[in-house]
Structures are given as C-alpha cells and as structure tokens.
C-alpha positions in Angstrom: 178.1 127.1 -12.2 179.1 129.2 -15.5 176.1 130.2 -17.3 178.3 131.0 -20.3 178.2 128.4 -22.7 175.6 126.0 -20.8 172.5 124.7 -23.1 169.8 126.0 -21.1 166.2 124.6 -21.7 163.1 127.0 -20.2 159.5 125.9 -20.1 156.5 127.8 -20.7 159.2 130.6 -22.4 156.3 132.3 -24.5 155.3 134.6 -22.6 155.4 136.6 -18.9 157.6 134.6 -16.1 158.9 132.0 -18.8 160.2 134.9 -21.2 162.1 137.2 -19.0 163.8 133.6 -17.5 164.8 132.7 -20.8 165.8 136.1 -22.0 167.6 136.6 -18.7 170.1 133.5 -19.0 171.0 134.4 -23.0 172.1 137.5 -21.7 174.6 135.7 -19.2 175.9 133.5 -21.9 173.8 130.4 -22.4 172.2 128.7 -25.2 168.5 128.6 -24.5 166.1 126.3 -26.0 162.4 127.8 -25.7 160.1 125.5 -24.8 156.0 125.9 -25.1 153.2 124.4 -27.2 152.4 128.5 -28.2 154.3 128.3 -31.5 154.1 132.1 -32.3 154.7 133.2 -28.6 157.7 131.2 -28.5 158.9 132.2 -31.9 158.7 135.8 -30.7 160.6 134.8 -27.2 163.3 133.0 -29.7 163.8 136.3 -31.8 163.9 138.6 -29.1 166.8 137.1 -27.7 168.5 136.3 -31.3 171.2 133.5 -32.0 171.5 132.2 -29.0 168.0 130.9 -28.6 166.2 128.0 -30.7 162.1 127.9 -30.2 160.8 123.9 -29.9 157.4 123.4 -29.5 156.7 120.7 -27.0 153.6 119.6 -25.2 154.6 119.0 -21.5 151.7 116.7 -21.0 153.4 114.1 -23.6 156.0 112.1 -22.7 157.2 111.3 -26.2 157.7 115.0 -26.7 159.4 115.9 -23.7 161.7 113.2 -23.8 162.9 114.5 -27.5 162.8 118.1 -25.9 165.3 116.5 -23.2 167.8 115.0 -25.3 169.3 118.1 -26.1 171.1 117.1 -22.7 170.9 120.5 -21.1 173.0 121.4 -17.8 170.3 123.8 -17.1 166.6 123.3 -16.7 163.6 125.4 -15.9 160.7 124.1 -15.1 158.2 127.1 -15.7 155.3 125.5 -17.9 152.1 125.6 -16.1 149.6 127.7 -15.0 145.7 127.3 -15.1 145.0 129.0 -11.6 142.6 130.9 -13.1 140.8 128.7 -15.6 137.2 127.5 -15.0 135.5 125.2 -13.5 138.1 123.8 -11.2 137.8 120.5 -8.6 135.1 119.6 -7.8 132.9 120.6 -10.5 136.0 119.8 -13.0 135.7 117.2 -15.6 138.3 114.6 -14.5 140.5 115.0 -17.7 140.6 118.8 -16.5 141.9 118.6 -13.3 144.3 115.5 -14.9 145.5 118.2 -17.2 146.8 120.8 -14.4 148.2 118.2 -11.9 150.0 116.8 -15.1 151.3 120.1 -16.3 152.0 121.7 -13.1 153.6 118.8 -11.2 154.2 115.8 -13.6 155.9 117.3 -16.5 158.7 118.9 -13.9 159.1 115.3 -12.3 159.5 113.9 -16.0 161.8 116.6 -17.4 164.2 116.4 -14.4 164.1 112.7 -14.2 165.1 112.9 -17.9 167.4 115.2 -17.4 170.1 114.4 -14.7 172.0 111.3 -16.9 173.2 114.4 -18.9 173.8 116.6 -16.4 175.6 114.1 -14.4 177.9 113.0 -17.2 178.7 116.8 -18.0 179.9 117.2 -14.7 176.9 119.1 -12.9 173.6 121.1 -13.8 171.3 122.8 -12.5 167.4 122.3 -12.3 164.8 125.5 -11.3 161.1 124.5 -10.5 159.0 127.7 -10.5 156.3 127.3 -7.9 153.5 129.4 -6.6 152.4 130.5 -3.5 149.5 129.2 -3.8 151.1 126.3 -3.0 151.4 127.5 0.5 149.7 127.4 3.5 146.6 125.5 4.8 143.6 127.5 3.7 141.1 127.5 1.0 142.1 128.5 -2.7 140.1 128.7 -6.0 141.7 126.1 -7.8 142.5 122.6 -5.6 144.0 121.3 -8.5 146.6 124.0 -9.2 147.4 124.7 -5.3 147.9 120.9 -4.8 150.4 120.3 -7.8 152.3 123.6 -7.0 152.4 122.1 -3.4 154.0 119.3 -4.5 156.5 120.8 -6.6 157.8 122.9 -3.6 158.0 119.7 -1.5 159.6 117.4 -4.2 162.5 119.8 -4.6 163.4 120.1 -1.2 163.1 116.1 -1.3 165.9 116.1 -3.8 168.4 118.3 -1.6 171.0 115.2 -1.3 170.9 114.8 -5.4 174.4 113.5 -6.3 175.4 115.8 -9.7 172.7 118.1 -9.7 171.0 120.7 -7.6 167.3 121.4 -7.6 166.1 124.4 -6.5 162.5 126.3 -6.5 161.3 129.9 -6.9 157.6 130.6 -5.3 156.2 133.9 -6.2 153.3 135.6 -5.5 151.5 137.7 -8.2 154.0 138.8 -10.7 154.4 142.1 -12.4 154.2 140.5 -16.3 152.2 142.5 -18.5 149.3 140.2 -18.2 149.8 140.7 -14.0 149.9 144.7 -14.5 146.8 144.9 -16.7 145.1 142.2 -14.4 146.3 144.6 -11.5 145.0 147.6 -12.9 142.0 146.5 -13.7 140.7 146.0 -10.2 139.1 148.7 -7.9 142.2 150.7 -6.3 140.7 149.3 -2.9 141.9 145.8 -4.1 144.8 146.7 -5.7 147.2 145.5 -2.4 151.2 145.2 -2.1 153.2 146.0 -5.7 153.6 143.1 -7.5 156.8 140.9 -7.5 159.4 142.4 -9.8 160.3 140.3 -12.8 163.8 141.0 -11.8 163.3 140.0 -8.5 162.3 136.6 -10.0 164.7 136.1 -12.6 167.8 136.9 -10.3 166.6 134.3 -8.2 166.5 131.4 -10.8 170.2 132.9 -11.8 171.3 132.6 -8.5 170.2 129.2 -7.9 171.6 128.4 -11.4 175.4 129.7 -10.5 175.5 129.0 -6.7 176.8 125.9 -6.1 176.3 125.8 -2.6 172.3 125.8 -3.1 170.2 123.0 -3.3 166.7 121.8 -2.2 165.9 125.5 -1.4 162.9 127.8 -1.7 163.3 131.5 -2.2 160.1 133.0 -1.8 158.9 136.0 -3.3 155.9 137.9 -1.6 154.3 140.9 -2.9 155.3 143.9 -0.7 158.2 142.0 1.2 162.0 141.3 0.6 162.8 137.5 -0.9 163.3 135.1 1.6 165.7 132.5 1.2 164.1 129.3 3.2 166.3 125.8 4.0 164.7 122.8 4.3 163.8 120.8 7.7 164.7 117.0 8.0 161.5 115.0 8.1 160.8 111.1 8.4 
C-alpha cells in the first residue's frame, strides 16, 4: 500500500511509541489523526508533525468515542493505546474495575477500533491495521502484571486469527523495552549491573509498523523486537 495520501489514525500518539509511529507515517505522506485522552500531549504530537496531523481526544475505553474517532474511515490503523504494565496494585490484589480497565484498554479497544474499521477500509479498496503488542505477552512464566500480559497475549493471538481477512491485513509489532525517553531515563536509572541488552530502537519499531503498512503480502504476522537481537519476522501456525 501507498502511504501517501492515506488517513492514518494512531492510538496512544502522545507520547514515546505512539509519537514516533505517528510522526513516522506523516513523513511518508499520510494524513494522521492523533488519538489519546492526553489533550496537551497529543496537541504537542499534532504540532510537531504540522498540517498533516489533526489531534482528537478519545477515550479508548468508550465505545461512543471510539466509534466517532473511527468514522473518519481511515485505510490505516494503529492500535498503540495502552499501557499500565507498571501501575500498582495489579491482579490479584486489583480492584476489579482496575484490572477491567487494562484488559479493556489493552485488548478491547483494538478489537473495537478494527471491527469498526474494515467497512471503510473495505470499500476504499484495502487498509491496513497495526496492533502494537508486548513481549510480555509472551511466554509461560510469571510477570508483574496478569492483567497487562494477558490482554497483550491476546492481541498477538487475535491478529494472527485474522490472517485470512478479506480487504484488510492485520499485523502486530511485539517489542521488548523501548528506547523512548521515558525507557532511557527508566534505563539509566537502574544500577549498571541491571542495565542488560540496549534497548529497542524506536526506528527499529516504527519501520516495522511501515512495513506492515505498505507490504501487501503481509498479514497475521508478528515481528518481534528483542532487546540486544535483530527483528524477527514470525508466520503463523494453523491451529484447530
């Protein structure tokens, strides 16, 4: 697909991941709508890139709002809102609304926006859809936050589901710990003992969700980003 010319609507654009997506596809020609409940983050993202990018604050946890966010009828979705790895208390000791809150940020709000979104896409003549995972969606073992691990699990697993979409491909980036700024500072602020691998590259990140926007040939894959390692490029397995 042509970037050039494509409304282009990215999630969670205020700040770190969301940002350098949205900035990223302006500069290869679309229109992007910035999407985040953080008005003056957003606002900021929206200026940085200039006249090509609109800031509309949405709530991804209503349905209402993300349905108006939708009916711009993009070709080109990112699903990047989320987050709340790191918040506290998690599951168990979670209030039930709290956990509610991530799983519905993390994994309903993608389902909703791309359900939304393919009757557009579809009568445009294609689109594209980018889920941005974790990988701490991976794996077996134990992890801080149930709640987050779980949804980002999910999200990985519905988007290889939807590899035999008719009109639109689906696609999902899982990184590990990203250099943002917030990553770097968090980075730094360990002992040197703990620092580990480098952190993924924002670049590294962003050319993947530009990838998966222009090549046709990809859909209902996982490119996954580790710290330290090259990207990895993974096809889905038939399953019952």
């Amino acid at each position: 697909m042509d970037i050039t010319g494509k409304v282009a609507i990215v999630t969670g654009a205020a700040v770190g991941i969301g940002r350098a997506i949205a900035r990223r596809l302006a500069a290869a020609g679309a229109s992007v709508v910035v999407a985040d409940i953080d008005a003056e983050g957003g606002e900021r993202t929206a200026e940085l890139i200039g006249a090509s990018a609109r800031f509309v604050r949405v709530d991804m946890r209503d349905d209402d709002a993300v349905a108006e966010l939708i009916a711009c009828r993009p070709q080109i979705l990112v699903n990047n809102a989320g987050g709340g790895a790191v918040l506290r208390p998690c599951f168990p000791e979670a209030s039930v609304q709290r956990w509610s809150d991530s799983l519905a940020v993390n994994l309903r709000a993608p389902m909703l926006a791309t359900q939304l979104a393919l009757p557009g896409m579809r009568a445009a003549g294609g689109g594209a859809v980018v889920n941005v995972g974790s990988t701490a969606g991976l794996g077996f073992g134990p992890h801080v936050s149930p709640e987050y691990s779980a949804a980002k699990a999910a999200l990985i697993r519905f988007t290889t589901t939807l590899a035999p979409l008719d009109g639109v491909r689906v696609n999902c980036v899982v990184p590990d710990w990203v250099a943002t700024e917030r990553g770097v500072r968090e980075r730094e602020a360990l002992p040197v003992e703990e620092h580990g691998a480098d952190l993924v590259p924002l670049d590294a990140l962003t050319d993947g969700v530009v990838r998966f926007v222009e090549d046709e040939t990809l859909a209902g894959r996982v490119l996954l980003l580790n710290r330290g390692e090259a990207p990895q490029l993974l096809a889905g397995t038939p399953s019952d």
